[in-house]
BAVEX-879800 format. One record per residue (C-alpha): residue number from 1; chain; x, z, y. Coordinates in steps of 0.25 Angstrom, whole numbers, plus 2048, in hexadecimal, padded with zeros to 3 digits. Last residue first. Example, Ala and Ser with C-alpha at 12.3 -4.5 7.8 and 13.67 -1.06 7.14 Angstrom:
<rs>
+-----+-------+-----+-----+-----+
:   n : chain :   x :   z :   y :
+-----+-------+-----+-----+-----+
:   2 :     A : 837 : 81D : 7FC :
:   1 :     A : 831 : 81F : 7EE :
+-----+-------+-----+-----+-----+
</rs>
This chain:
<rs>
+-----+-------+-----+-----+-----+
:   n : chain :   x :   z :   y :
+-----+-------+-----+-----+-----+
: 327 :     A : BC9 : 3BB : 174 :
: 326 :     A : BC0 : 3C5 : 170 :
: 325 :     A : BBB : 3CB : 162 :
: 324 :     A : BC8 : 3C9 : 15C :
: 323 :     A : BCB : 3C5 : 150 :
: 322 :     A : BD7 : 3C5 : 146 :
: 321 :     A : BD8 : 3BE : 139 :
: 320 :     A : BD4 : 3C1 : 12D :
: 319 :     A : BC9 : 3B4 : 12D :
: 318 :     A : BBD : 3B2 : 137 :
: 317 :     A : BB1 : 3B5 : 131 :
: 316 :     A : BB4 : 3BD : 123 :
: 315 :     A : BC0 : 3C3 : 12F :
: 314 :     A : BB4 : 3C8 : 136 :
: 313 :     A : BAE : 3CF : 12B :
: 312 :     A : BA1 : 3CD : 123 :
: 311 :     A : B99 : 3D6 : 11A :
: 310 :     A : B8F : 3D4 : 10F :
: 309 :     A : B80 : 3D6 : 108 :
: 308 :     A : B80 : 3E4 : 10F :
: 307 :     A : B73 : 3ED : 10E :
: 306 :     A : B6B : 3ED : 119 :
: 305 :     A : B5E : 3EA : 110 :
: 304 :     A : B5D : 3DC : 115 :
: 303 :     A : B6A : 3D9 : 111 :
: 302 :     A : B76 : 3DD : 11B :
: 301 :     A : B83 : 3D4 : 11F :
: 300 :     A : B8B : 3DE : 126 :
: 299 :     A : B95 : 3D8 : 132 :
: 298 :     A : BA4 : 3DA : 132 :
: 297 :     A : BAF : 3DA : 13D :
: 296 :     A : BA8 : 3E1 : 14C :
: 295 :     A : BA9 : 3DD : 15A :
: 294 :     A : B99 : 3DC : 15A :
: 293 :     A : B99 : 3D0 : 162 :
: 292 :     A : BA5 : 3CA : 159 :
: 291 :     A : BA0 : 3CD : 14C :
: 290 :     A : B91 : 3CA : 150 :
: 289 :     A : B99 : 3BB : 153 :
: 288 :     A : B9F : 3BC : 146 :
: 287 :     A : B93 : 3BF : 13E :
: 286 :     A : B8D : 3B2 : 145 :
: 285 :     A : B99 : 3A9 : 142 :
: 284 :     A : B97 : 3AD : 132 :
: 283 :     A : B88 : 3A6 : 134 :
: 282 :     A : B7B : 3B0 : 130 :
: 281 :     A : B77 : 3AE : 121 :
: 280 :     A : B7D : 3BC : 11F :
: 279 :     A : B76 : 3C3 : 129 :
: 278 :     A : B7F : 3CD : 132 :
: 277 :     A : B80 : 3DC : 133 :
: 276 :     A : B86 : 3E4 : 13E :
: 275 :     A : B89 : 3F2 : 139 :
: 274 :     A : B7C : 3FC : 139 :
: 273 :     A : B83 : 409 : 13A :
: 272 :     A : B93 : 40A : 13C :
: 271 :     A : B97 : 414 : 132 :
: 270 :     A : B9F : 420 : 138 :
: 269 :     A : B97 : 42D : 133 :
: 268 :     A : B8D : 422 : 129 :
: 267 :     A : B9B : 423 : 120 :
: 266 :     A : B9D : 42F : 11E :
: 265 :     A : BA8 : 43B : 124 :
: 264 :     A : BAF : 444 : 11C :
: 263 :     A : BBC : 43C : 11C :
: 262 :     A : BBA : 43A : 12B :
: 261 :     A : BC6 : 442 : 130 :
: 260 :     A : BCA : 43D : 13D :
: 259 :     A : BBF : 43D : 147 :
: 258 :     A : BC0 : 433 : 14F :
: 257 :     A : BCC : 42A : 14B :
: 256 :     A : BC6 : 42B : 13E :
: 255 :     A : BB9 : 425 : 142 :
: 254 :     A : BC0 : 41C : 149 :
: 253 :     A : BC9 : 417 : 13D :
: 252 :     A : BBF : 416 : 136 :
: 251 :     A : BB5 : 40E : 13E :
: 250 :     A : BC0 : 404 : 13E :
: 249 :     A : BC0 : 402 : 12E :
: 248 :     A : BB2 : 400 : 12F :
: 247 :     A : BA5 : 407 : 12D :
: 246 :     A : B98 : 400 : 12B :
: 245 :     A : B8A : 406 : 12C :
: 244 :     A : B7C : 407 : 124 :
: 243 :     A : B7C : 3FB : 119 :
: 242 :     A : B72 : 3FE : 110 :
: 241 :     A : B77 : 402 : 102 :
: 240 :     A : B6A : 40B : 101 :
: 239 :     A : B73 : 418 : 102 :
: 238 :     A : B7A : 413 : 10F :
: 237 :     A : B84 : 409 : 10F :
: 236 :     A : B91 : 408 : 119 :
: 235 :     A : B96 : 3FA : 11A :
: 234 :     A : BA7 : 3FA : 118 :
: 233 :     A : BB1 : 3F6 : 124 :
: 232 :     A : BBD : 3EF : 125 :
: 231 :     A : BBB : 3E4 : 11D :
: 230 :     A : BC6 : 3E9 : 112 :
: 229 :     A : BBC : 3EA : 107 :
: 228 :     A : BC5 : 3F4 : 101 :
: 227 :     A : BCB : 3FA : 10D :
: 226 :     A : BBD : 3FC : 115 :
: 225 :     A : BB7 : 402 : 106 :
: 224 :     A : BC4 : 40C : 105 :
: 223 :     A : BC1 : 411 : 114 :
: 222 :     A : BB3 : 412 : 112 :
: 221 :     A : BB7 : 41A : 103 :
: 220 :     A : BC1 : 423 : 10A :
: 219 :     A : BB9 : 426 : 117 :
: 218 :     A : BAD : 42D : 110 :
: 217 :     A : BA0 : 423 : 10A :
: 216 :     A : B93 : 42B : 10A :
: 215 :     A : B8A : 41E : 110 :
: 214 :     A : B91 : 416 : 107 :
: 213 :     A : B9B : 40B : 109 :
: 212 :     A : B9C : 3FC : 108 :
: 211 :     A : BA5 : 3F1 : 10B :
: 210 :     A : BA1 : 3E4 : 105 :
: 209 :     A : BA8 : 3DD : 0FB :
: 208 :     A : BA2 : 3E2 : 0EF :
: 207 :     A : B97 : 3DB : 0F3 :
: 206 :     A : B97 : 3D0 : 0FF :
: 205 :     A : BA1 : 3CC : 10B :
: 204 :     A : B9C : 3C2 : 115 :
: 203 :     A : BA1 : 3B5 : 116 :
: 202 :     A : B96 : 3AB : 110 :
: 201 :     A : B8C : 3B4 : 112 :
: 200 :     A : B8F : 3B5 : 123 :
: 199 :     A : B8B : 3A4 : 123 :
: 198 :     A : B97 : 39C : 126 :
: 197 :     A : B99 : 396 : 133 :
: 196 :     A : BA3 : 39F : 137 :
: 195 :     A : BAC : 39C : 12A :
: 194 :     A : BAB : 38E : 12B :
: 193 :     A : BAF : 38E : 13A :
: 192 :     A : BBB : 397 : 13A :
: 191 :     A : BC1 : 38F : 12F :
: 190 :     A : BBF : 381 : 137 :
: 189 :     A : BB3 : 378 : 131 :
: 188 :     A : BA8 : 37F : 13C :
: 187 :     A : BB1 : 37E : 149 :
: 186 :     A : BA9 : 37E : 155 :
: 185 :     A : BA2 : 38B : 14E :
: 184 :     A : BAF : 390 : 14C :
: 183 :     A : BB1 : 391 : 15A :
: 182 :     A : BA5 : 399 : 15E :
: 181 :     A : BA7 : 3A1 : 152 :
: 180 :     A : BB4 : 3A5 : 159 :
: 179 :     A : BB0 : 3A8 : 165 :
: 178 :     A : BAF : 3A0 : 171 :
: 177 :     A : BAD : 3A8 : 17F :
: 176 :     A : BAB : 39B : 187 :
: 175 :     A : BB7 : 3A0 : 191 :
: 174 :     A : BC0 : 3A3 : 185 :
: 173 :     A : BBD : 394 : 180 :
: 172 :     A : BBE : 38F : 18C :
: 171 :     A : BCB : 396 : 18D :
: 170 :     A : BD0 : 393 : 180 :
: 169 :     A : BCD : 382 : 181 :
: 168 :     A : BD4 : 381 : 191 :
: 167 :     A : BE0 : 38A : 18A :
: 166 :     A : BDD : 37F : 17E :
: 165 :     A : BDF : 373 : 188 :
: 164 :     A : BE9 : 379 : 18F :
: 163 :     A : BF0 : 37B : 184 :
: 162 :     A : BED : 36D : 181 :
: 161 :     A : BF2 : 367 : 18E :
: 160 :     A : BFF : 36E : 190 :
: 159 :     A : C04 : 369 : 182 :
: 158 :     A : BFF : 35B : 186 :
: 157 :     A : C08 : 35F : 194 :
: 156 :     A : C15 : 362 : 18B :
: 155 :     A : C14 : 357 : 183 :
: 154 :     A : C0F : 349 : 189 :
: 153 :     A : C1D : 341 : 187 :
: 152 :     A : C23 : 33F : 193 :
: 151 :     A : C2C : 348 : 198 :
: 150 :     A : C38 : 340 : 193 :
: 149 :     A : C40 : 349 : 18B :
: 148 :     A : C32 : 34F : 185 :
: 147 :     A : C2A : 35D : 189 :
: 146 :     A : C21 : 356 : 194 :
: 145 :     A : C21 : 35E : 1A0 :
: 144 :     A : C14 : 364 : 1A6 :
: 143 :     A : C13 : 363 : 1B6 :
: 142 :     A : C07 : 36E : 1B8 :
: 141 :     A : BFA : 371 : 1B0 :
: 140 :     A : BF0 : 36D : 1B9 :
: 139 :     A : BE1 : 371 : 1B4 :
: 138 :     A : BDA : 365 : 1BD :
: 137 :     A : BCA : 368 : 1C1 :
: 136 :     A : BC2 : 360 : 1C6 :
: 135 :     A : BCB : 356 : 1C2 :
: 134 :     A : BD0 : 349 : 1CE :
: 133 :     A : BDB : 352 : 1D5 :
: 132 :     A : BE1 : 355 : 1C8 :
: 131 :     A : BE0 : 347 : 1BF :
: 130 :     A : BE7 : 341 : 1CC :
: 129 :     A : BF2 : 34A : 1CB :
: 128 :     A : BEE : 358 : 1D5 :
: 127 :     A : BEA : 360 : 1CC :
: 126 :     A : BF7 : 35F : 1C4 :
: 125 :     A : BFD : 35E : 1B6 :
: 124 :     A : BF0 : 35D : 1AF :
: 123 :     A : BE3 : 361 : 1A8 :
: 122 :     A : BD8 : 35D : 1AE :
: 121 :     A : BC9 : 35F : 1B0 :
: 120 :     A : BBE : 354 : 1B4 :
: 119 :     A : BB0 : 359 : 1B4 :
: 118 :     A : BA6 : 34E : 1B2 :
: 117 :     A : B9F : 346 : 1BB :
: 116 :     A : B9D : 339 : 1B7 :
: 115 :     A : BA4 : 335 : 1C3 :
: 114 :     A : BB0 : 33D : 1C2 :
: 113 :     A : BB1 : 339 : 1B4 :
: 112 :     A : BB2 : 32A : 1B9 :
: 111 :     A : BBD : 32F : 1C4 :
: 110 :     A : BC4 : 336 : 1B8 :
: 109 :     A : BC5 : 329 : 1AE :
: 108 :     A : BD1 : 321 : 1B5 :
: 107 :     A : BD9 : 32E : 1B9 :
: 106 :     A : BDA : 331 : 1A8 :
: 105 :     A : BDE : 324 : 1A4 :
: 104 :     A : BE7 : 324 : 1AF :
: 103 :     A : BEF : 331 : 1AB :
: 102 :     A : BF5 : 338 : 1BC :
: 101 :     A : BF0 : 346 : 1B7 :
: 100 :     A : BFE : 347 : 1B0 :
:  99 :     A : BFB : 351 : 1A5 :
:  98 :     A : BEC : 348 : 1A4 :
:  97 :     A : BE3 : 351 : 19C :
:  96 :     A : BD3 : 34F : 1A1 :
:  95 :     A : BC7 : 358 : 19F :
:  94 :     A : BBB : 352 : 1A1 :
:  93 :     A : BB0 : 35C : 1A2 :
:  92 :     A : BA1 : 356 : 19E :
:  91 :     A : B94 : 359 : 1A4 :
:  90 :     A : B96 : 34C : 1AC :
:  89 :     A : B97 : 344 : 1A0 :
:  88 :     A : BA3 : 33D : 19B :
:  87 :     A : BA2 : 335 : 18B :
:  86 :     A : B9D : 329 : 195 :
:  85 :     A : BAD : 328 : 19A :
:  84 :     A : BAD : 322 : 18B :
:  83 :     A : BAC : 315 : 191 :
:  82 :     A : BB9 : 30E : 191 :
:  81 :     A : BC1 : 316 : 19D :
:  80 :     A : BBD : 323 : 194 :
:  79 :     A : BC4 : 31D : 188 :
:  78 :     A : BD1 : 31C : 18F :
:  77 :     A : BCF : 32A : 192 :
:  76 :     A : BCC : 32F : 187 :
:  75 :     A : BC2 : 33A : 186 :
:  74 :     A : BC3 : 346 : 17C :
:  73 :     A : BB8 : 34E : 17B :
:  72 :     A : BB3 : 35E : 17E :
:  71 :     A : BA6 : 367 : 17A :
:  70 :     A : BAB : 375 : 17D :
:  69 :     A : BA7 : 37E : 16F :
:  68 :     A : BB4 : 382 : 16E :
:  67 :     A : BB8 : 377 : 163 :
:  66 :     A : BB4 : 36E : 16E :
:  65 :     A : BBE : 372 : 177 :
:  64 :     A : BCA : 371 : 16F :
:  63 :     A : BC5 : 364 : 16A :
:  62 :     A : BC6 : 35E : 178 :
:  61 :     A : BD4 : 366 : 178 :
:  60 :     A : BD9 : 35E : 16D :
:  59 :     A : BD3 : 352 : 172 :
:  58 :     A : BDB : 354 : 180 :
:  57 :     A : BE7 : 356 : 17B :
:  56 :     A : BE7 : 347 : 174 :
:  55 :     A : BE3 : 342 : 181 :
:  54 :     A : BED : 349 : 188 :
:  53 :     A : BF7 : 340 : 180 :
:  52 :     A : BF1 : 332 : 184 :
:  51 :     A : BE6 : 337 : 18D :
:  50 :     A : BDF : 340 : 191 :
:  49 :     A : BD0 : 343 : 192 :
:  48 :     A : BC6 : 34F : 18E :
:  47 :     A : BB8 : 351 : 18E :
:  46 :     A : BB1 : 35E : 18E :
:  45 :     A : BA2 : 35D : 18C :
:  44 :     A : B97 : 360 : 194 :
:  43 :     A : B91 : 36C : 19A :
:  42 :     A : BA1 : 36F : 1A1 :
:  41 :     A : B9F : 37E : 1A4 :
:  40 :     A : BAA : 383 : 19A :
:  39 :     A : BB1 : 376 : 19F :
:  38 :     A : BB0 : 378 : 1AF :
:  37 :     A : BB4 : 388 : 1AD :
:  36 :     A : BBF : 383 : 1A5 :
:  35 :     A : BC4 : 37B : 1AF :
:  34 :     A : BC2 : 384 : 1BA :
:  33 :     A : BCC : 38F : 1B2 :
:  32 :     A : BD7 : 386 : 1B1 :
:  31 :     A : BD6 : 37F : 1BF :
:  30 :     A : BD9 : 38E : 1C3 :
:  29 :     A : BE8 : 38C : 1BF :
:  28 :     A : BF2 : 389 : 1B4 :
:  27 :     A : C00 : 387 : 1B8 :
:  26 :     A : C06 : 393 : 1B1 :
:  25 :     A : BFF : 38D : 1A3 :
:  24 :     A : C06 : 37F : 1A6 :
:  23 :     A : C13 : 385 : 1A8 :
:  22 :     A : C12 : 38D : 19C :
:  21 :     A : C0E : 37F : 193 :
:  20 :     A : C1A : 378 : 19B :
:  19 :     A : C23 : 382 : 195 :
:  18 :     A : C1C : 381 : 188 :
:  17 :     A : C1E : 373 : 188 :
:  16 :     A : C2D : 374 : 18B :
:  15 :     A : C2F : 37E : 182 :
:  14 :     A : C29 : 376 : 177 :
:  13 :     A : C32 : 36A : 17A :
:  12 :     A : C3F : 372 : 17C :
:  11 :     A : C3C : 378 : 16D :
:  10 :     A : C39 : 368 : 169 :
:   9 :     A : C47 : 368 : 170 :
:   8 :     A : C4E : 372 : 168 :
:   7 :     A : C48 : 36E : 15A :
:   6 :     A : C4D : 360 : 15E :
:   5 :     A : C5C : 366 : 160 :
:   4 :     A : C5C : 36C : 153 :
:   3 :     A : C5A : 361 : 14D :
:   2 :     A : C63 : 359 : 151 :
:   1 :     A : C60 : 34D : 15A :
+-----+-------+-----+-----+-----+
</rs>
């Protein structure tokens, strides 16, 4: 086969499994929603089961969860016949991938999770395969064809299943109000996580770094101090070298919206007085959050005599990248 004829059906391939992706999002329904509300509730753990190809989406999507915070394993089925059926309590939600909803391995194990009490949620074809009628509750996802010649090989409805998966991961996440520290704090080696759990002095801005007028500053040298230090903002000192307001490159652009000419005006006539502060032994993830609940980019860090020891910004949190303080 040429070439170019294998770039044009590996093209037919992904249109099929996009195809089937649209279909299986048209044909979601209310059994969505209840699924989520039985595993934001669930007070054990989430376990997952599949198997040959499903099994492998179920790990990742096992991992998905735990990485926000819900507790989740994956249990093979074949080793759940053989014992490991004691890994399910009654607190748990088992949640089971069979496309077909006809997998023996899979039929075999559910009366036994029935017993112990458990709830059994699915993902597959149809709620009323044997896997449908026997869940709790059963996301159907409609007849799913396999992308391949022989609509055989598990391709389209894997694909199906772990977007799924992470739309199931995503919502709970939305519907648990995760934030970013939340998911750094699952995540202590990645970048985000090291950088979080760093103490506020290890990223904090110090000296000649820090942003800094005088009480009697005009317009031209506040506006020249912000473009210097290019933080977006400069601390405003009063005669003792105490910090006594803030004003940022936002507060500028109001103040002159306002009232136009401002040349004349000082510093202490727009400052914000008394700008959040935050101790510098205190955790990087903490001067996020105040961050986030205060809806503002920089925190002071004072000495006991209100004088600046440092400044931090968001991006020295997060990175120059852009953040929103809602999802």
């Amino acid at each position: 086969m040429k070439k170019e004829s294998l770039l044009n059906y590996a093209k037919d391939v992904i249109d099929t499994e996009c195809r089937n992706l649209r279909n299986m999002r048209d044909h979601l329904g209310k059994e969505f929603a209840e699924a989520l509300d039985i595993i934001y509730h669930c007070k054990g753990k989430v376990i997952l089961t599949g198997m040959g190809k499903s099994g492998i989406i179920c790990r990742k999507i096992a991992g998905t969860f735990s990485s926000l915070g819900i507790p989740s394993v994956f249990l093979h089925p074949g080793d759940a016949v053989h014992g490991d059926l004691g890994t399910i309590s009654k607190n748990d939600t088992v949640l089971v991938i069979s496309n077909s909803g006809e997998t023996e391995e899979i039929l075999r194990i559910l009366p036994s999770i029935k017993k112990i009490g458990a709830a059994i949620v699915s993902l597959t074809c149809s709620k009323d395969s044997s896997l449908g009628r026997y869940c709790d509750v059963a996301i159907e996802t409609g007849e799913i064809e396999e992308a391949d010649v022989f609509g055989m090989i598990p391709s389209s409805s894997t694909t199906c299943a772990l977007v799924l998966g992470d739309a199931m991961a995503l919502s709970l996440m939305r519907k648990k109000g995760l934030k970013k520290q939340d998911f750094a704090f699952f995540h202590p080696t990645g970048n985000l996580g090291k950088r979080l759990m760093l103490k506020v002095k290890d990223v904090m801005h110090t000296g000649k770094d820090v942003p800094a007028v005088s009480a009697d500053a005009k317009i031209t040298e506040i506006v020249k101090e912000i473009t210097k230090k290019n933080l977006g903002f400069t601390l405003v000192n009063d005669e003792k070298g105490r910090v006594a307001g803030i004003i940022t490159d936002g507060d500028i652009r109001r103040i002159l919206h306002k009232k136009g000419d401002i040349s004349k005006l000082k510093a202490p006539e727009y400052m914000t007085k008394q700008p959040k502060a935050i101790n510098g032994e205190r955790l990087a993830v903490e001067a996020l959050s105040i961050m986030e609940k205060s809806e503002i980019t920089s925190l002071v860090i004072l000495n006991k005599h209100k004088k600046a020891v440092g400044v931090v910004h968001l991006h020295d949190l997060l990175g120059k990248k852009e953040f929103k303080f809602e999802y």
